[in-house]
N, C-alpha and C positions, 0 to 999 in steps of 0.2 A: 504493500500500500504506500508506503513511504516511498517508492522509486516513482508509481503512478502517479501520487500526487505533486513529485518535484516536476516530473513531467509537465502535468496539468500548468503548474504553474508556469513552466518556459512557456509553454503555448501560448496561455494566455497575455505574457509577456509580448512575446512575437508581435501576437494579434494587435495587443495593444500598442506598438512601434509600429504598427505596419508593414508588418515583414510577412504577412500572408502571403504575396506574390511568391516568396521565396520558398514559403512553405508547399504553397500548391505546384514547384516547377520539384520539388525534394521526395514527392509523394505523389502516386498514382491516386487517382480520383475516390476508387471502394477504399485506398488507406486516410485519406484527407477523412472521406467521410466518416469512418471507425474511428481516427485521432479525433473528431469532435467529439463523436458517442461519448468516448472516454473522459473526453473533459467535461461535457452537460453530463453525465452521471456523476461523476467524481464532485465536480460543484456542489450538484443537488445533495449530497449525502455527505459533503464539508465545506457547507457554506462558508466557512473564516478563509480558504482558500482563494476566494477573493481578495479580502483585507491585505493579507498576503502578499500576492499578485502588487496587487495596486500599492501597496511599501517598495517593493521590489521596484515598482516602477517608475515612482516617486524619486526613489534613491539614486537610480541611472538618472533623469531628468536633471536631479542636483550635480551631479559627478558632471555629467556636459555641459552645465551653466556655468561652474565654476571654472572648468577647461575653458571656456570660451571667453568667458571675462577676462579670467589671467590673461588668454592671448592676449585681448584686446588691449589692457594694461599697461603691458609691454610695447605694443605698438607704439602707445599715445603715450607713454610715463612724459617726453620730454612737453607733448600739450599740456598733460597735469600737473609736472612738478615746477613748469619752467614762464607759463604762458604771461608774458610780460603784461599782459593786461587783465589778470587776478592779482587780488590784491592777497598778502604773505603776512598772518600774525604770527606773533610767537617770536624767533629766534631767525631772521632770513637766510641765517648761515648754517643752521640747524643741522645737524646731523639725519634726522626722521622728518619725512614731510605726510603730513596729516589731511589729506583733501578731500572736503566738504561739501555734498553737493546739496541746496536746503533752497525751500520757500519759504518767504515770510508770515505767509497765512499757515502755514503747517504747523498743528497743536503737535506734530511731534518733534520738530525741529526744534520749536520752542522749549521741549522739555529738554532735549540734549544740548542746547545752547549752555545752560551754568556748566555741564560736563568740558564740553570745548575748554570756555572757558578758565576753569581752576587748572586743565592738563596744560598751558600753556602757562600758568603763572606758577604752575608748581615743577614743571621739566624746561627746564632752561635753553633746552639742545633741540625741543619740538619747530618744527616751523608748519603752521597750520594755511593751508591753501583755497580761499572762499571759490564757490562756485553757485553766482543765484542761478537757479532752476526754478521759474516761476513753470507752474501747472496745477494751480486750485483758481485762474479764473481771470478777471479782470485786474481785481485787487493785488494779485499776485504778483501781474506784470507790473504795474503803477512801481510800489514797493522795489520790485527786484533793477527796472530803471533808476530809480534813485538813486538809490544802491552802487550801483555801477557806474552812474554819472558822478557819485562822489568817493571812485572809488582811486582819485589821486589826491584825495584832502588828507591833512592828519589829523581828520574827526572821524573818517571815514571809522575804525573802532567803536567811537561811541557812537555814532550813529545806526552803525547795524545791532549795536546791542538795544538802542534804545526801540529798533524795528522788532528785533528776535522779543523784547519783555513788553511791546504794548498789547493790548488787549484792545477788542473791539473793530472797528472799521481800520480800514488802508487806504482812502481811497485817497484821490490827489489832495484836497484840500486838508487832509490828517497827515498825509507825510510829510508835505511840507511845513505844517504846525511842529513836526518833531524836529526837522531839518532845523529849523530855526531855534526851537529850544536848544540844540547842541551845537548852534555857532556856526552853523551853513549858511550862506548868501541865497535863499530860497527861491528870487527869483535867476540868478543864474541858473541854480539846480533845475530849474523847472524849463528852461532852455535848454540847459546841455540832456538832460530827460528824452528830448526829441531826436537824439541826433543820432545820424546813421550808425556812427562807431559806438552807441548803445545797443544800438539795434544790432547788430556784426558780433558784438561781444556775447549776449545774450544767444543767438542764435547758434552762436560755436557753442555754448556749454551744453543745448538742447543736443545739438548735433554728435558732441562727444558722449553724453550722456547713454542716448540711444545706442551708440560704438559699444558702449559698455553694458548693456544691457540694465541701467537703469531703469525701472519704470515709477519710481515712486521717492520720495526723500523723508527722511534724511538719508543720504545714503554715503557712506565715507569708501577711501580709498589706503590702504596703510599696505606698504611692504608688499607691492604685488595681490593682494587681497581686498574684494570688495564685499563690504558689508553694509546690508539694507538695512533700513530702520532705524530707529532709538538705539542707543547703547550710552551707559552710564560710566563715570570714571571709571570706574575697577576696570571694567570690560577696555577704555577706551587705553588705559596703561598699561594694562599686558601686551597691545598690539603694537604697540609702540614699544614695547622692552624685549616683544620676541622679532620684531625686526631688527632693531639693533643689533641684538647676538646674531642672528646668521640672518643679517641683509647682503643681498645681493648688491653690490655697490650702486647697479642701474638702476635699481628701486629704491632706494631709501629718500 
């Protein structure tokens, strides 16, 4: 039973890849149609062989996203680590570079923004690399222009902290109220907001993004490894401690 139902399981694996073709050119027609019998039997009399199955298939999916990303990584590292028009917290000479890809309407971003933050006031050697990715909307975009349009000031820090901790609307007349509370020239900002090379910058991050198989932020980039989602310091100083010990020089 145990041979039959590993069986079962590759099949259903197959099936679920798409590798039927290959199945049915591997086996005559009266064996294809037995190889089913045996898997609809075997199912019906150990329905968790699915569950199974769909782990098994789960896990291949993860193992090729991660292959696929690292390539991609490696392709772009010098877009990520280097791109003269992201702006560099932390330490610019930094041993580990930390790259961030975040919207300013994202409640998750927000949550991992104090995490950024303390890993860079607390490791000296981090150099942390912003990347807006507006994709929750309007307000998104509004926000992520500003952003970028002031992303040669030396407010440009407290102004994205002050975008990552406000609550409530984004829209143009609240960012520029924030712009101005942390010492921007509001209506410059709201000029340079328009202009091509916001637009250009903005659209490279989308376009790298997608290279990477981002599809949602926060999403960070450390030591050849990309990681979606929230993660909180602990999480965010082990990746940064076990690149250092065996980084690749091209990734760090």
């Amino acid at each position: 039973m145990n041979v039959l139902r590993g069986a079962a399981i590759g099949a259903l694996a197959a099936l679920a890849l798409d590798a039927s073709p290959a199945l049915a050119q591997a086996f005559t027609p009266a064996q294809s149609e037995e190889i089913a019998k045996i898997v609809r039997d075997t199912i019906l009399k150990n329905p968790d062989i699915l569950i199974e199955a769909m782990r098994l298939l789960e896990e291949r999916q993860k193992l090729e996203a991660d292959a696929a990303a690292r390539k991609a990584i490696v392709e772009s590292w010098k877009e990520l680590r280097d791109d003269p028009d992201s702006v560099v917290g932390g330490n610019p000479k930094g041993d580990v570079s930390f790259v961030q890809f975040y919207d300013y309407k994202c409640g998750y971003c927000k949550r991992a923004h104090p995490a950024v933050v303390q890993l860079m006031k607390s490791d000296p050697k981090v150099r942390v690399v912003y990347k807006e990715l507006p994709i929750l909307g309007p307000e998104s975009m509004i926000a992520a222009r500003a952003a970028t349009a002031a992303r040669k000031s030396d407010k440009f820090a407290r102004f994205h902290d002050a975008l990552m901790t406000a609550r409530g609307s984004l829209d143009e007349a609240s960012v520029l109220q924030i712009a101005t509370e942390v010492g921007l020239d509001a209506k410059k900002l709201k000029s340079d907001m328009a202009s091509e090379d916001v637009t250009k910058i903005i659209f490279r991050n989308r376009q790298l993004a997608e290279k990477l198989g981002i599809t949602g932020t926060p999403a960070f980039v450390v030591g050849g490894q990309l990681i979606p989602g929230a993660i909180d310091l602990t999480a965010m100083r082990q990746l940064v401690a076990e690149t250092r010990k065996s980084c690749n020089v091209a990734l760090c």
